[in-house]
C-alpha positions in Angstrom: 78.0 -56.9 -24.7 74.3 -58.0 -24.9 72.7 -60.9 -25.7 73.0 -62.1 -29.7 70.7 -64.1 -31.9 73.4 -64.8 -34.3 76.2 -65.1 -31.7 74.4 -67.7 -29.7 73.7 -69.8 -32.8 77.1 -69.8 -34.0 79.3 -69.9 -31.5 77.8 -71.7 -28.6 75.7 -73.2 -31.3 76.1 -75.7 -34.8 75.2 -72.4 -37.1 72.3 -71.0 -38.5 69.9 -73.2 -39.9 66.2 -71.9 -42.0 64.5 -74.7 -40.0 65.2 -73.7 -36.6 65.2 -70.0 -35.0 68.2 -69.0 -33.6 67.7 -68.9 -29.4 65.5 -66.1 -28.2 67.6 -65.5 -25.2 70.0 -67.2 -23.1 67.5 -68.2 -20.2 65.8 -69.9 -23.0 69.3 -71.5 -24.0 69.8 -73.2 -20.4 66.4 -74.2 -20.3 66.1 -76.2 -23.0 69.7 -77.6 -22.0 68.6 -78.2 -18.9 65.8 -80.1 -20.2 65.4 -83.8 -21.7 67.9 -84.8 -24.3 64.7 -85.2 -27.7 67.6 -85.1 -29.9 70.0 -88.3 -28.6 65.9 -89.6 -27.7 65.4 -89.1 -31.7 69.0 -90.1 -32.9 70.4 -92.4 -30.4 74.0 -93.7 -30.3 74.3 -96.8 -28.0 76.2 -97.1 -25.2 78.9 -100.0 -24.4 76.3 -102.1 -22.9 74.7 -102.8 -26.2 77.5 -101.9 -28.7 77.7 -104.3 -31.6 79.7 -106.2 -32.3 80.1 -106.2 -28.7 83.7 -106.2 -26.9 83.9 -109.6 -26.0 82.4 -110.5 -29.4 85.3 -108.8 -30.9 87.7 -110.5 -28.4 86.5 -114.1 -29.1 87.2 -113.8 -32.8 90.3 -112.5 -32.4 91.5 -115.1 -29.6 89.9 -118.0 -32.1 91.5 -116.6 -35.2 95.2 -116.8 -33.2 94.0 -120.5 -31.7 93.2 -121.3 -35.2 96.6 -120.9 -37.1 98.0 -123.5 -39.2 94.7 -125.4 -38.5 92.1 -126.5 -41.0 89.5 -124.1 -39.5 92.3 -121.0 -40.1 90.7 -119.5 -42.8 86.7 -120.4 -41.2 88.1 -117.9 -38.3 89.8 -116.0 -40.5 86.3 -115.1 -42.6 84.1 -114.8 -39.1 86.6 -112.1 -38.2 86.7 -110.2 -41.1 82.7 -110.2 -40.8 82.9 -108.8 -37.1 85.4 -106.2 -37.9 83.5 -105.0 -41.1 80.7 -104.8 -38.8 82.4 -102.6 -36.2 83.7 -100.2 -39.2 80.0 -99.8 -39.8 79.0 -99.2 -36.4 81.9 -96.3 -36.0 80.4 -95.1 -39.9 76.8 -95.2 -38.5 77.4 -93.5 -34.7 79.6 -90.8 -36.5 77.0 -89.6 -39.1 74.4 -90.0 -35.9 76.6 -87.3 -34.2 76.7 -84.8 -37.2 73.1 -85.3 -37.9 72.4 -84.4 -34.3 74.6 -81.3 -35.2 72.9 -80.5 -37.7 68.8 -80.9 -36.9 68.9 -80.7 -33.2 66.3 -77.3 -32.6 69.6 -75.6 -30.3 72.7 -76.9 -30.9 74.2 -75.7 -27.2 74.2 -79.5 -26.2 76.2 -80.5 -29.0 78.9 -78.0 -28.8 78.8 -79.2 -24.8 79.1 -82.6 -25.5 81.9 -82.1 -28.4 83.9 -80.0 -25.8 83.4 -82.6 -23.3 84.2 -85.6 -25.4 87.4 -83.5 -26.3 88.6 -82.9 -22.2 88.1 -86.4 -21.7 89.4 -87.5 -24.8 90.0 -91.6 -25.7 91.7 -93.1 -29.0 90.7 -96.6 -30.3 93.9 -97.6 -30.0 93.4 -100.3 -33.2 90.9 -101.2 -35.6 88.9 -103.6 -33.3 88.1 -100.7 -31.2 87.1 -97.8 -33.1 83.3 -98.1 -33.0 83.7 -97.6 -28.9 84.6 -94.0 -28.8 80.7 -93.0 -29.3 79.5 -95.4 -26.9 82.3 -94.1 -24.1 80.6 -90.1 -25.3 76.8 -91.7 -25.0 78.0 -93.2 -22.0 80.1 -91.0 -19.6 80.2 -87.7 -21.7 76.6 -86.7 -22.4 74.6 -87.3 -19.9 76.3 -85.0 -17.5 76.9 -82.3 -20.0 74.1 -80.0 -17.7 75.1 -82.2 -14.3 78.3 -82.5 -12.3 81.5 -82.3 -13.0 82.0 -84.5 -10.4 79.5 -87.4 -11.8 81.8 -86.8 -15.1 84.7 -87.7 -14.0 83.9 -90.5 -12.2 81.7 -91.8 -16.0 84.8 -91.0 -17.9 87.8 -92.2 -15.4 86.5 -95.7 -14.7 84.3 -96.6 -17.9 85.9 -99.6 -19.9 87.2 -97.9 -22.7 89.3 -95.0 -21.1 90.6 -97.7 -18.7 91.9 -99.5 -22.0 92.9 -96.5 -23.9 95.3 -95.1 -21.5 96.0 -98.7 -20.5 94.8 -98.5 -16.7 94.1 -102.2 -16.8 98.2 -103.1 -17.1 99.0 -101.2 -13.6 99.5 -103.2 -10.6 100.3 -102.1 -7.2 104.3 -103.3 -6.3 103.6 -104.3 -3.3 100.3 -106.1 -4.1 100.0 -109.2 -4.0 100.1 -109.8 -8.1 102.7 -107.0 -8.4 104.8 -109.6 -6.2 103.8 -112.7 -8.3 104.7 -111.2 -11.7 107.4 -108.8 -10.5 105.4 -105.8 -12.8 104.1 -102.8 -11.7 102.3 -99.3 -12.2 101.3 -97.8 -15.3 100.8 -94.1 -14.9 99.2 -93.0 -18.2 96.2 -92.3 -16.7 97.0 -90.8 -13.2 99.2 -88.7 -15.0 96.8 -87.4 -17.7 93.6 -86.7 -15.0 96.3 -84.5 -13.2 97.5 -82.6 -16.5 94.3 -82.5 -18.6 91.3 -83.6 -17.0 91.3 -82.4 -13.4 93.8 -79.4 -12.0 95.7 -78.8 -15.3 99.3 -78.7 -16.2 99.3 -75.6 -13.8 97.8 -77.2 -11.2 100.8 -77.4 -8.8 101.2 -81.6 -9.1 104.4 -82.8 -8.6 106.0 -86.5 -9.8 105.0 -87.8 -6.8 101.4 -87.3 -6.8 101.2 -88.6 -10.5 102.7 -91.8 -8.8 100.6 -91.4 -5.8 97.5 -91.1 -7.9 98.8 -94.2 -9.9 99.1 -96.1 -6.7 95.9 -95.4 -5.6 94.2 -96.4 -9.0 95.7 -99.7 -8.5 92.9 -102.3 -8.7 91.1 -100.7 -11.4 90.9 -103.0 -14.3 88.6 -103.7 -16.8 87.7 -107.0 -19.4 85.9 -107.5 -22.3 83.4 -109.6 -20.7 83.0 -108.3 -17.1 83.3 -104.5 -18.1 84.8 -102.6 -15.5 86.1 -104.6 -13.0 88.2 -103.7 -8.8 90.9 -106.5 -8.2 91.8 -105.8 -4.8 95.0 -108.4 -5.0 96.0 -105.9 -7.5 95.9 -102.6 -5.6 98.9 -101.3 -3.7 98.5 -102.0 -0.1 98.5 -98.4 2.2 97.1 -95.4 1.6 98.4 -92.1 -0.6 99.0 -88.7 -0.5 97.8 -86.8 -3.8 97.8 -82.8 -3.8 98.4 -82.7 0.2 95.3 -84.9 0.9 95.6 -88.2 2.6 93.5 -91.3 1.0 92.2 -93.9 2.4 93.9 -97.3 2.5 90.7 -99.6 2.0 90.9 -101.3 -1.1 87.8 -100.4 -3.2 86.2 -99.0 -5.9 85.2 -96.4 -3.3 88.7 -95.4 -2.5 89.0 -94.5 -6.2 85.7 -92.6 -6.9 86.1 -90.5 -4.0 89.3 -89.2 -4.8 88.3 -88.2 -7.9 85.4 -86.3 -6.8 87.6 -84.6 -4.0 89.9 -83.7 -7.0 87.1 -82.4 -9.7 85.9 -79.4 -7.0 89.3 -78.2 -6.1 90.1 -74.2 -7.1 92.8 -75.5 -9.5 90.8 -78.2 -11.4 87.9 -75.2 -11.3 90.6 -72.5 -13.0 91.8 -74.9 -15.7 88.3 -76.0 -16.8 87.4 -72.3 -16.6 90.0 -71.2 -18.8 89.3 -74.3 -21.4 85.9 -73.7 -21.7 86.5 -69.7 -22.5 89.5 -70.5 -25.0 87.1 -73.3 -26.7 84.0 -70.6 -27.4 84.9 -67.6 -26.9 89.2 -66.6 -27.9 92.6 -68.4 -27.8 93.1 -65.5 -25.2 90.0 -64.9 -23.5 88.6 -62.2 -21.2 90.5 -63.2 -17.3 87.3 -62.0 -15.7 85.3 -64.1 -18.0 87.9 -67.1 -16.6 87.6 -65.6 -13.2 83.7 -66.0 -13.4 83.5 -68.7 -14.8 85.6 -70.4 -12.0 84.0 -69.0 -9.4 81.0 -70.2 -10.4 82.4 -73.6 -10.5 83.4 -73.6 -7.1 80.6 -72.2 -5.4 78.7 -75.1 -7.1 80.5 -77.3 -6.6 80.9 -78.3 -10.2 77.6 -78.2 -11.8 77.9 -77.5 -15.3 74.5 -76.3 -16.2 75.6 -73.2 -13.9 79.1 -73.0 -14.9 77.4 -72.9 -18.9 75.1 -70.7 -17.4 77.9 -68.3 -16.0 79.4 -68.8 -19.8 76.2 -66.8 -21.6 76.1 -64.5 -18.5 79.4 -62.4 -18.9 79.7 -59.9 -21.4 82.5 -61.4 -22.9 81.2 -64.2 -24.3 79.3 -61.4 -26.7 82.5 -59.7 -28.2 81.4 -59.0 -31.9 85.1 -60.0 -32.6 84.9 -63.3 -33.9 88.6 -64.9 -33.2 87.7 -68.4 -33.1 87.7 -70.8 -36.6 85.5 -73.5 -36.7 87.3 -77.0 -36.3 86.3 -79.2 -39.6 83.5 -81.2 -38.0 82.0 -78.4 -36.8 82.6 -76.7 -40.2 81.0 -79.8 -42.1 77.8 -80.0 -39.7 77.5 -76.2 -40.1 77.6 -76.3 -43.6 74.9 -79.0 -43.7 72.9 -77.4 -41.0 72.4 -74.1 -43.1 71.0 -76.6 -45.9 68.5 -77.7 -44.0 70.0 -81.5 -44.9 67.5 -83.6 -42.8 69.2 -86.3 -40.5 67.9 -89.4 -42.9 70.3 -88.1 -45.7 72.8 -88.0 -43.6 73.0 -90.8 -41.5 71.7 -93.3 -44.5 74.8 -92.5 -46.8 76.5 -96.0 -47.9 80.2 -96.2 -47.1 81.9 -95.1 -50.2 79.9 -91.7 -49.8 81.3 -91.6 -46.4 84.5 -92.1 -47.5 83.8 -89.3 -50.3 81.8 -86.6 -48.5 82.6 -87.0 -44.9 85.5 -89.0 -43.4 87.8 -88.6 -46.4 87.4 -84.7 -46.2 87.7 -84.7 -42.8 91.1 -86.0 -42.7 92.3 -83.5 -45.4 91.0 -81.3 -43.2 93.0 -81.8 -40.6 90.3 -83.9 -38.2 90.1 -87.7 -39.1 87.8 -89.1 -37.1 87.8 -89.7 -33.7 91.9 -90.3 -34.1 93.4 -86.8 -32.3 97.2 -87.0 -31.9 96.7 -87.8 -28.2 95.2 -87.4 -25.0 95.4 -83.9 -25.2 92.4 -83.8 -27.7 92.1 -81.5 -30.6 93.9 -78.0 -31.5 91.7 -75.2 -30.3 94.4 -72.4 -32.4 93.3 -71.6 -35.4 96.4 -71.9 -36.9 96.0 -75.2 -36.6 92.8 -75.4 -38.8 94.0 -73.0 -41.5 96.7 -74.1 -43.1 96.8 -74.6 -47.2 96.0 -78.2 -46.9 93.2 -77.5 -44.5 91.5 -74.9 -46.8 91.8 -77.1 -49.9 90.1 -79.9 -48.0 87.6 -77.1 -47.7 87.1 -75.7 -50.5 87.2 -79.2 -51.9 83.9 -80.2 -50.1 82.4 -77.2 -50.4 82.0 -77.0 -54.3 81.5 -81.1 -54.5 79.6 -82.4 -51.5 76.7 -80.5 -50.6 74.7 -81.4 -53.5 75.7 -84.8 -52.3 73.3 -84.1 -49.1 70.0 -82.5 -50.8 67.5 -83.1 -53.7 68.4 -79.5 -55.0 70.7 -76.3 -53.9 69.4 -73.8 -52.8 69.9 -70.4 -55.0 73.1 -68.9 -53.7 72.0 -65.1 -53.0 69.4 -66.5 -50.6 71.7 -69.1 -48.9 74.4 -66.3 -47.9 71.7 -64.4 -46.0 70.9 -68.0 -44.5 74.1 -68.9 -43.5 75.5 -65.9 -42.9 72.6 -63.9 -41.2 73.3 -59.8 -41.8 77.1 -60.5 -41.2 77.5 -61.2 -45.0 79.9 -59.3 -46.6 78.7 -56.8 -49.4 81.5 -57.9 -51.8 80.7 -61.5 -51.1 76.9 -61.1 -52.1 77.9 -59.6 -55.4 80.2 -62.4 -56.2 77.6 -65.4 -55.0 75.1 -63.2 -57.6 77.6 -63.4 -60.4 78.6 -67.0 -60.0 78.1 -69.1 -62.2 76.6 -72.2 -61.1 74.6 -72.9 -57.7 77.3 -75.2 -56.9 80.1 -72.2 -57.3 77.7 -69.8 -55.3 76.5 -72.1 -52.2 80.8 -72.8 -52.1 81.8 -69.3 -52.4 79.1 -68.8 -49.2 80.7 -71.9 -47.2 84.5 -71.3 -48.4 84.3 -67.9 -47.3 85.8 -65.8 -43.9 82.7 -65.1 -42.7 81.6 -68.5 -42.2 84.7 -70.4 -41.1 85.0 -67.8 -37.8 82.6 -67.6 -34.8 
């Protein structure tokens, strides 16, 4: 199929928008993704290196609220905490509506849908409230910046950056035979040796057996991570020897090095390219896509070795990725920042909403939706069926926001039978510009547009 405006804006884009032209081309596409990153530049989310409250700020409170019990100073610590925490809630709040608004004004939205997919391959939970403001710092960090780099460079970001060490608890895994495995009489922890076999690298089909998840978990031994030093190697931790993972024999030298170049050996390997081929084609183009599509794209992953602005490239190249059958269903986030997008909301309305209109227009809906934020049922990430998304519970949650919350967002609505050719393009449906002429409020009209068929698929 040839190249398409619309196509490219809404399904390997955040939606039409009356701002910004829908791409020209998809040379033009990989160019501008290949080029510097004006949106994060213009919106930035910081990284874990300047997070605030900071981990080890978070830490300290929490050890001196425990120290304090029972003592005079209990409820001193007990008020400094509840300051700390209030501020992380606000700096999850504030890097959340960042990430929309980036959704929703950046010129092409190829970048975001990359670095949403990404964030979702490599997924990581805040596994309590002291740590849910360090899931956009881990995406600023070790998700976005390689989004048109290697796959290789990714992994390494993602595998060994602070908070994936915590979520999947990396930093509780000592080596049996090591030298603190012998002191304490503990030993491996395999969550995440087992999940960069299943979802991150080769894929459940990858041919992995039991003993190369515990393999891999031996030979991330050492890997640690603390509040104050970051990520951290404790050679007395690591088991002593070296492993076998996938056939391939690993060095026994206890470093950081060791680690890192296993995992790049891993991320260019024909299975890891073949599941990451067939993710990427499920997640923009059909639950079951196109096997040449998959075959391309994996080819092209190979024969570079993993560079993604290529294998993205490959993506816009194959005829596939044009099918006029629109199959897929936009998740809820991408729904909301769509919806927003095609009202032209500019990012200041977005991100300065106080935290009750959070609550009411963006993470409350969300959850009915179906998506709270940044919480996915596990390390598997989020649902790509669209069963998943359209359930009755899910539409009400939809329709719900759509007839309440976008006059939230902008000074005045736009008049409804000009805002279904704006966020529909020419693939409104006839029947569906007669009823948004005959409704009977703006409100009504701009939700019939959002709520309908035509813009939930891509």
């Amino acid at each position: 199929m040839p190249f398409d405006p619309l196509i490219a804006a809404t399904r390997f884009g955040t939606g039409l928008s009356p701002v910004h032209a829908p791409p020209s081309d998809a040379a033009a596409m990989i160019a501008r993704l290949a080029g510097p990153d004006e949106v994060a530049a213009r919106l930035p989310i910081p990284g874990l290196a300047t997070i605030q409250p900071s981990p080890a700020r978070v830490q300290d409170v929490s050890r001196a609220r425990i120290k304090a019990r029972g003592t005079p100073q209990a409820e001193e610590t007990d008020a400094i905490r509840r300051v700390v925490f209030a501020e992380a809630r606000e700096t999850q709040q504030r890097n959340a509506l960042t990430t929309i608004a980036r959704g929703v004004t950046a010129p092409d939205g190829l970048r975001e849908r990359l670095t949403a997919f990404w964030a979702d391959h490599f997924t990581v939970i805040a596994r309590n409230g002291s740590q849910n403001h360090l899931v956009s710092p881990f995406v600023a960090d070790a998700i976005r910046p390689h989004v048109a780099g290697s796959f290789g460079d990714m992994v390494v970001a993602a595998t060994t950056h602070p908070v994936m060490v915590q979520y999947l608890e990396q930093f509780r895994s000592l080596g049996p035979q090591s030298r603190q495995g012998q002191r304490t009489g503990k030993g491996l922890n395999e969550n995440l040796a087992r999940e960069l076999l299943e979802l991150h690298l080769v894929g459940v089909n990858g041919g992995y057996t039991q003993a190369d998840v515990t393999q891999m978990a031996e030979l991330l031994t050492g890997l640690s991570y603390d509040p104050t030093e970051g990520t951290t190697y404790r050679a007395g931790w690591a088991e002593p020897g070296a492993e076998v993972v996938m056939g391939r024999r690993y060095s026994a030298k206890a470093d950081m090095s060791t680690i890192t170049g296993a995992l790049r050996d891993l991320a260019v390997r024909p299975e890891t390219a073949a599941h990451v081929a067939h993710k990427l084609a499920v997640h923009f183009v059909s639950e079951t896509p196109d096997p040449d599509l998959v075959a391309s794209l994996a080819q092209r992953f190979l024969d570079t070795r993993g560079d993604l602005l290529e294998v993205s490239a490959a993506l816009l190249d194959h005829p596939a990725a044009w099918s006029p059958d629109r199959v897929k269903v936009r998740r809820p986030d991408l729904f909301l920042t769509a919806a927003l997008r095609a009202l032209a909301v500019p990012a200041d309305r977005i991100t300065g909403i106080d935290r009750r209109a959070f609550n009411t227009h963006v993470g409350g809906p969300l959850k009915l939706m179906g998506q709270p934020i940044e919480k996915p049922i596990g390390p598997d990430g989020w649902s790509e069926a669209a069963a998943t998304w359209i359930t009755p519970q899910g539409l009400a949650g939809r329709i719900g926001w759509a007839l309440r919350s976008p006059q939230h967002f902008v000074d005045a609505l736009p008049d409804p039978r000009d805002f279904v050719r704006t966020a529909l393009g020419p693939l409104a449906p006839a029947e569906l510009t007669f009823a948004v002429g005959a409704a009977e409020s703006d409100a009504d009209g701009v939700g019939l547009v959002l709520t309908s068929p035509a813009f939930q698929r891509i």
